[in-house]
C-alpha positions as a Markdown table, in Angstrom:
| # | Residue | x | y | z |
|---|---|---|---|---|
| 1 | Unk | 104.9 | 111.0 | 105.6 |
| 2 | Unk | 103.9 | 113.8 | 102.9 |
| 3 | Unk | 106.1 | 114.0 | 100.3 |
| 4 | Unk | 106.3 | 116.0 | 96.7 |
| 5 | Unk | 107.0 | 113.5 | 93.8 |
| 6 | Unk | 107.5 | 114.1 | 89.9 |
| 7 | Unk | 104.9 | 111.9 | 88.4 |
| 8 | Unk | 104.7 | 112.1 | 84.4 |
| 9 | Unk | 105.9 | 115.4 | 84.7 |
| 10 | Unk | 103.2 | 116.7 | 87.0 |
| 11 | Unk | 104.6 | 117.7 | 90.7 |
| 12 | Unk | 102.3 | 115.4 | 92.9 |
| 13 | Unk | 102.1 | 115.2 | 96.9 |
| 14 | Unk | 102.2 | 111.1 | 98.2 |
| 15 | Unk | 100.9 | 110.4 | 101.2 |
| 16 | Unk | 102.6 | 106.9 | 103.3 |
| 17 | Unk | 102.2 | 106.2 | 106.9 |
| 18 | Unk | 105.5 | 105.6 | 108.2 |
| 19 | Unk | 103.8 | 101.9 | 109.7 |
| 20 | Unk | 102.7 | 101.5 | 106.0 |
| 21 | Unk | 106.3 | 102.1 | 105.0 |
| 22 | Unk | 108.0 | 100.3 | 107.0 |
| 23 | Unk | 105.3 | 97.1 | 107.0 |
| 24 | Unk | 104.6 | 97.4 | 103.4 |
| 25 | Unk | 106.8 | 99.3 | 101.1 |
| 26 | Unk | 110.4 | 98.2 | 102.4 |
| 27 | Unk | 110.0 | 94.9 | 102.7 |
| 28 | Unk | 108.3 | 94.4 | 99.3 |
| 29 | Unk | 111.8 | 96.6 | 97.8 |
| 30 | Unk | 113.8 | 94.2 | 100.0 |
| 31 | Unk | 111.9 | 91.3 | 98.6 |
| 32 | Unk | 112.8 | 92.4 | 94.7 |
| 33 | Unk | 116.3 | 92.4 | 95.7 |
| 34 | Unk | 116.4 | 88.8 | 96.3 |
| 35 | Unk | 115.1 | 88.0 | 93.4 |
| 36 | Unk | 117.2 | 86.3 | 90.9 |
| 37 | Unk | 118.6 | 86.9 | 87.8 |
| 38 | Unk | 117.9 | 84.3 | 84.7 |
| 39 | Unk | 120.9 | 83.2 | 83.6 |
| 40 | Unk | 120.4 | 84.8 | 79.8 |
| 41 | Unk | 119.0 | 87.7 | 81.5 |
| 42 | Unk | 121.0 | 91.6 | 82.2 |
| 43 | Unk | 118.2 | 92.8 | 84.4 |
| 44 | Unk | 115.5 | 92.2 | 86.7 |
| 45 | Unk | 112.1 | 92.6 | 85.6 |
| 46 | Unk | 109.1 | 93.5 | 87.0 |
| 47 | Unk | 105.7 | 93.5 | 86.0 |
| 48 | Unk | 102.8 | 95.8 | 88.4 |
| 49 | Unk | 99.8 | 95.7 | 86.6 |
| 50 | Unk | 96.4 | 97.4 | 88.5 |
| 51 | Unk | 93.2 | 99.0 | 87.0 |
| 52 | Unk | 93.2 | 102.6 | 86.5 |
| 53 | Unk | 93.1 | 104.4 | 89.5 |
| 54 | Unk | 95.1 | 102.7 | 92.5 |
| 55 | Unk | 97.8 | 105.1 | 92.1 |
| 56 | Unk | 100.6 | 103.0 | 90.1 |
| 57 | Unk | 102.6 | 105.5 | 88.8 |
| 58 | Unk | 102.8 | 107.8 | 92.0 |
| 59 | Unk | 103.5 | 104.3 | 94.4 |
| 60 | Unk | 106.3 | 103.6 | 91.6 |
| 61 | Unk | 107.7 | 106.9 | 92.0 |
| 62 | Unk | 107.6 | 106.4 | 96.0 |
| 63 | Unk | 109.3 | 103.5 | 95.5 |
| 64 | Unk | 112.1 | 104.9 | 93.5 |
| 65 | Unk | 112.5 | 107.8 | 95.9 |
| 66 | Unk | 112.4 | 105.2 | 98.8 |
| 67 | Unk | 115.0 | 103.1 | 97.5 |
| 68 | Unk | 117.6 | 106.3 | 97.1 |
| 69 | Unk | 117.2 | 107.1 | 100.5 |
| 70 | Unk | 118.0 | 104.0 | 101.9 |
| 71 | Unk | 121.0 | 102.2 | 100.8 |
| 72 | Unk | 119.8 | 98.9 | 101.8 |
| 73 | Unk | 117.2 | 98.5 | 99.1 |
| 74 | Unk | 117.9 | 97.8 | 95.3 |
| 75 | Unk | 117.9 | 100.8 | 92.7 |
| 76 | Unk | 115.0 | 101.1 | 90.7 |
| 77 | Unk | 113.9 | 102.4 | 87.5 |
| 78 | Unk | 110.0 | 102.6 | 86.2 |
| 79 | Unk | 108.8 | 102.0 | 83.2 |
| 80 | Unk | 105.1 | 102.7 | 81.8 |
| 81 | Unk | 103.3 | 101.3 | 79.4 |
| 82 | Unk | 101.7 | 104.0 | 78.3 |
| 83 | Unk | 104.6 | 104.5 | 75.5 |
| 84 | Unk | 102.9 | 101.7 | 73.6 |
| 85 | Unk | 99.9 | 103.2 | 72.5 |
| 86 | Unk | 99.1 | 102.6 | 68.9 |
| 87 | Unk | 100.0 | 106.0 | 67.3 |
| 88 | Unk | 96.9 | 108.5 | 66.8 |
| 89 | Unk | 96.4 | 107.6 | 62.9 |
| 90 | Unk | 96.4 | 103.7 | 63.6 |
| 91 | Unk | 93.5 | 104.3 | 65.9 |
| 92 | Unk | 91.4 | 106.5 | 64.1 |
| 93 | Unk | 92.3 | 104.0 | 60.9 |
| 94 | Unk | 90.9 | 101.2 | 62.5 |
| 95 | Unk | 88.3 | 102.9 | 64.5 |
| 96 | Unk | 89.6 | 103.0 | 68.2 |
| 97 | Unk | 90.2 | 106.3 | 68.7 |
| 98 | Unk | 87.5 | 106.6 | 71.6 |
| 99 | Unk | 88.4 | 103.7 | 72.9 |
| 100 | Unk | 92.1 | 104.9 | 73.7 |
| 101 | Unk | 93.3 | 103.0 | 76.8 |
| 102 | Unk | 91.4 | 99.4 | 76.4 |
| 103 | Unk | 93.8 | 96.6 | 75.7 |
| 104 | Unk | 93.2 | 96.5 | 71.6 |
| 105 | Unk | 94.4 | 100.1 | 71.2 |
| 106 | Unk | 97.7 | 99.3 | 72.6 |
| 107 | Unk | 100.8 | 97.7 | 70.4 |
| 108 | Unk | 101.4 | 94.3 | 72.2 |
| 109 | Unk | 104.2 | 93.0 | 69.5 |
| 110 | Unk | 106.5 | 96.1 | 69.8 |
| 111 | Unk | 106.6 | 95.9 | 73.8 |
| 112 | Unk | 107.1 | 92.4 | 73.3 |
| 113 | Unk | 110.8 | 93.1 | 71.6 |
| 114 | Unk | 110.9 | 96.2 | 73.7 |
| 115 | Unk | 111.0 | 93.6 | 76.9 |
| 116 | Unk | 113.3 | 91.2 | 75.0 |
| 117 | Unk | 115.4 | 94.2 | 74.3 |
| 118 | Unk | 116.1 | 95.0 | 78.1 |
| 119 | Unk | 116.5 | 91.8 | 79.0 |
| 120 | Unk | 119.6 | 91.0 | 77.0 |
| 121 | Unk | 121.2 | 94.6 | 76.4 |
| 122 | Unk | 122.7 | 96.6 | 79.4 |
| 123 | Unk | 121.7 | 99.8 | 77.9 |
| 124 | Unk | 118.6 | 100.0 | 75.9 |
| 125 | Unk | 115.6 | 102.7 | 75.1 |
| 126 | Unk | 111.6 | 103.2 | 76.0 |
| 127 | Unk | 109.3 | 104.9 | 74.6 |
| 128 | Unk | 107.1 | 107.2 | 76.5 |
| 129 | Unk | 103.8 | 109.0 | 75.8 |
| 130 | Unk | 103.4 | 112.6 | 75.8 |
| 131 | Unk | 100.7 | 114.1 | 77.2 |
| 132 | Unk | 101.1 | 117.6 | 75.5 |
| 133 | Unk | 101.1 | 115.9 | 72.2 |
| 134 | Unk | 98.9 | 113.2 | 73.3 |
| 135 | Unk | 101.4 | 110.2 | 71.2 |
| 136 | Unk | 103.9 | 107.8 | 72.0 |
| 137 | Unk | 107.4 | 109.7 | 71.9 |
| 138 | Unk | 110.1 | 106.8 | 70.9 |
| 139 | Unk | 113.2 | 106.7 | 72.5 |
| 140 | Unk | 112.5 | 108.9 | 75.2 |
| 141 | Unk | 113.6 | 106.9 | 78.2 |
| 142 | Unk | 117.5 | 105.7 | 77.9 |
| 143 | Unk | 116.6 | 102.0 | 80.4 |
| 144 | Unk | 120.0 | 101.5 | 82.7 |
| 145 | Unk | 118.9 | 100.0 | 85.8 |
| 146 | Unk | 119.3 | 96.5 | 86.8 |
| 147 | Unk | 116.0 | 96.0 | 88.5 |
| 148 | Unk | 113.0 | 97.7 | 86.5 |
| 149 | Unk | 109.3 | 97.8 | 87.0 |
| 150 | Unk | 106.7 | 97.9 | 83.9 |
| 151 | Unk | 103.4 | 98.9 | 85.3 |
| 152 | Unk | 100.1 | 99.4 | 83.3 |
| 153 | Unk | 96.9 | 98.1 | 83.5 |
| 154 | Unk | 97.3 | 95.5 | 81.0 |
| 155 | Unk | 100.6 | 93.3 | 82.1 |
| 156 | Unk | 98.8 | 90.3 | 83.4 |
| 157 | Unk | 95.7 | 90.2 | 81.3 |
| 158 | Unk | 94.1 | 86.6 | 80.6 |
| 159 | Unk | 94.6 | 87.3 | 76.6 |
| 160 | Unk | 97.0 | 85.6 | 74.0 |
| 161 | Unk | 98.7 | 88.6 | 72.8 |
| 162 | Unk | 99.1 | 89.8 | 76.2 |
| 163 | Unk | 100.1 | 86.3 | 77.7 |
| 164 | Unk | 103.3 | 86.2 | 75.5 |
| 165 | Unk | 104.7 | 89.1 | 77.9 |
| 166 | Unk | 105.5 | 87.1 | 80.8 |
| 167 | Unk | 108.1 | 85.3 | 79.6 |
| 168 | Unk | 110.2 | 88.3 | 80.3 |
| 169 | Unk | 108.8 | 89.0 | 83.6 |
| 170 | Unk | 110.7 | 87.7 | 87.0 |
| 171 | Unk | 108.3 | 88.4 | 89.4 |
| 172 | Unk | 104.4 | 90.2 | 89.0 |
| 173 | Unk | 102.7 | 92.7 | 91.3 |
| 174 | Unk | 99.0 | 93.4 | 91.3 |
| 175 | Unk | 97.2 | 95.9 | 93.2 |
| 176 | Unk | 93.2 | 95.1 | 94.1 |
| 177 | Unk | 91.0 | 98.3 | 95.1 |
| 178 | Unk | 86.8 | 98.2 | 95.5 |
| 179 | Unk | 85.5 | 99.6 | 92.4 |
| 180 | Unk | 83.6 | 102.0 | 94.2 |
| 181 | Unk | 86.4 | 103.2 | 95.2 |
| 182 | Unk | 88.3 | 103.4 | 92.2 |
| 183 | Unk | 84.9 | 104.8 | 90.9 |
| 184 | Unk | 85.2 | 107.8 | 93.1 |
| 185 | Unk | 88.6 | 108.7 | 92.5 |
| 186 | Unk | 88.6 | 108.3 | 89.0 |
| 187 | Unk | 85.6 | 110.9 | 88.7 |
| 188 | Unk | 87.0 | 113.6 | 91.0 |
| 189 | Unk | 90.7 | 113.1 | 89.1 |
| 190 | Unk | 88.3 | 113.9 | 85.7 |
| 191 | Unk | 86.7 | 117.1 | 87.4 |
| 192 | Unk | 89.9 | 117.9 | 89.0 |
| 193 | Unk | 90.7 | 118.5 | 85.1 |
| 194 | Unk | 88.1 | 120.7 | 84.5 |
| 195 | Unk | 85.2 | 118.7 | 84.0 |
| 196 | Unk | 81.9 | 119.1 | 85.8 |
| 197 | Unk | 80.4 | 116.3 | 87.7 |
| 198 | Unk | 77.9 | 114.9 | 84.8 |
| 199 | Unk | 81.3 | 115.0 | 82.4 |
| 200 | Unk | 83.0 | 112.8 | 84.4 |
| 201 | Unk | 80.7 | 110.4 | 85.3 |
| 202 | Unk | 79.8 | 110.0 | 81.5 |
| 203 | Unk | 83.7 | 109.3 | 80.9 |
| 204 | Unk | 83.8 | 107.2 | 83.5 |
| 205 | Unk | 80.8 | 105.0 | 82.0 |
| 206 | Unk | 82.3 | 105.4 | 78.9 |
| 207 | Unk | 86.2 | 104.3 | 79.1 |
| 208 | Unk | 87.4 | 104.1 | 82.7 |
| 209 | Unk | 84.4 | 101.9 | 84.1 |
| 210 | Unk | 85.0 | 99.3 | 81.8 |
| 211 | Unk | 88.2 | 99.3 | 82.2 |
| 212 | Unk | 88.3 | 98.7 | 86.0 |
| 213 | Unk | 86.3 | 96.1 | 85.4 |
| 214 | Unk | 87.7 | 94.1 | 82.9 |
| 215 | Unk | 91.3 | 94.7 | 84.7 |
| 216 | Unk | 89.6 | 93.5 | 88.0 |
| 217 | Unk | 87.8 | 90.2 | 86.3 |
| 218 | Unk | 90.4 | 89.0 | 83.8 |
| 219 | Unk | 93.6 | 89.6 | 85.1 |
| 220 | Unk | 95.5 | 85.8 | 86.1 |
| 221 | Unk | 96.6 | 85.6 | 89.8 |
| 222 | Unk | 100.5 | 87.6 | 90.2 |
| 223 | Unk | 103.0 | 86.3 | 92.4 |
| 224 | Unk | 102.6 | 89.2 | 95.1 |
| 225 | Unk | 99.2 | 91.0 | 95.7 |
| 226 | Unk | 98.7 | 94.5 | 97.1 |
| 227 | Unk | 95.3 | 95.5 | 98.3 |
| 228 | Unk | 94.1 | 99.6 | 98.3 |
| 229 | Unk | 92.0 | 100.7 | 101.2 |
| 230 | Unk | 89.4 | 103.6 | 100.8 |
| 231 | Unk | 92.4 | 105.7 | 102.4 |
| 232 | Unk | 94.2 | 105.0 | 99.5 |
| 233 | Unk | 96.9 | 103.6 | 101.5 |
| 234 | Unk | 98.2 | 99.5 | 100.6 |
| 235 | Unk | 98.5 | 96.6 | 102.7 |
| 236 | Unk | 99.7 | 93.0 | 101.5 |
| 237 | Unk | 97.1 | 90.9 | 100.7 |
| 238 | Unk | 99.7 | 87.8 | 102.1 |
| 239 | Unk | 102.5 | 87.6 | 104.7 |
| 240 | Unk | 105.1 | 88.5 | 102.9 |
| 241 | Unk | 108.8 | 86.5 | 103.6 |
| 242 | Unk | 111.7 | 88.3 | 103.5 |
């Protein structure tokens, strides 16, 4: 299946075998819908964290398209992380400003009551970062479905701050890809931008290498794994019961 997709306001074409759909992506929805609710709880909350690269954001928005066509599967709504990068000034005060994207630049606390927020409200907000004016814009998503999925890299880091996070979560996804791989993609997506070969890989060394890495290595085991072939299609890592 090819299919057009609005992701972060870019227009983006998705490619899904229809096996892949129907042995992957629909049961996994199906499996989310079973999932119950904690008592003190008004939503269902997902965590997908992945390293940079495996296509989060455009399987999310599959998912959400998926899940309208078929009234069988729950109703979704996505929610990056992105929205809680420290503001520009707070990184250039404390020195982080080239290291935008690692863990440290990102402000834990406020997702932390962000989470707690949409877990006992019905209705609540999210912020969501811009990327004409390169900031977090508060307030910009308006949070109303009863099943949500958080992705970022970050969700299910082996870290303190970042542990503290999970107590809000009712189920986590992780996606696993080759770092070659992810190596490849990540350059191409840099010169697809405009940059020439020698750019890219020099960012790459720079920001995204590391962080594939360190999202690869220290990231604790999630309750459902998906693995990324070279394709850039996913398979489950485990049977999955539904």
């Amino acid at each position: 299946m090819k299919i057009k997709l609005s992701v972060n306001g870019l227009e983006v074409e998705a490619h899904y075998s229809d096996t892949e759909i129907e042995t992957v992506h629909k049961p996994l929805l199906k499996r989310l819908a079973q999932l119950q609710r904690r008592p003190s709880s008004s939503r269902t909350v997902i965590f997908l964290s992945a390293p940079p690269g495996t296509g989060k954001s455009t399987l999310t928005a599959f998912w959400t398209w998926l899940a309208e066509q078929d009234g069988g599967l729950p109703a979704i709504q996505t929610l990056p992380m992105d929205g809680f990068h420290h503001y520009n000034s707070w990184l250039e005060q404390h020195n982080l400003r080239a290291r935008k994207g690692a863990p440290e630049t990102f402000n834990v606390e406020k997702l932390a009551q962000n989470l707690q927020d949409i877990c006992s409200q019905q209705a609540a907000s999210w912020p969501q970062y811009s990327r004409q004016l390169h900031e977090p814009v508060e307030s910009a998503i308006q949070v109303i479905s009863p099943l949500v999925i958080v992705e970022g890299n970050w969700l299910l880091l082996d870290d303190a701050r970042w542990a503290m996070l999970r107590q809000y979560c009712d189920f986590s996804l992780f996606i696993r890809a080759p770092a070659g791989v992810l190596r490849e993609r990540l350059i191409a997506r840099k010169m697809a931008g405009g940059l020439s070969r020698q750019e890219a890989e020099a960012f790459y060394r720079r920001t995204d290498g590391p962080n594939v890495e360190k999202v690869l290595s220290q990231s604790v085991p999630a309750s459902l794994t998906l693995e990324m072939e070279s394709d850039g299609g996913y398979r489950l890592a485990s049977p999955l019961t539904v």
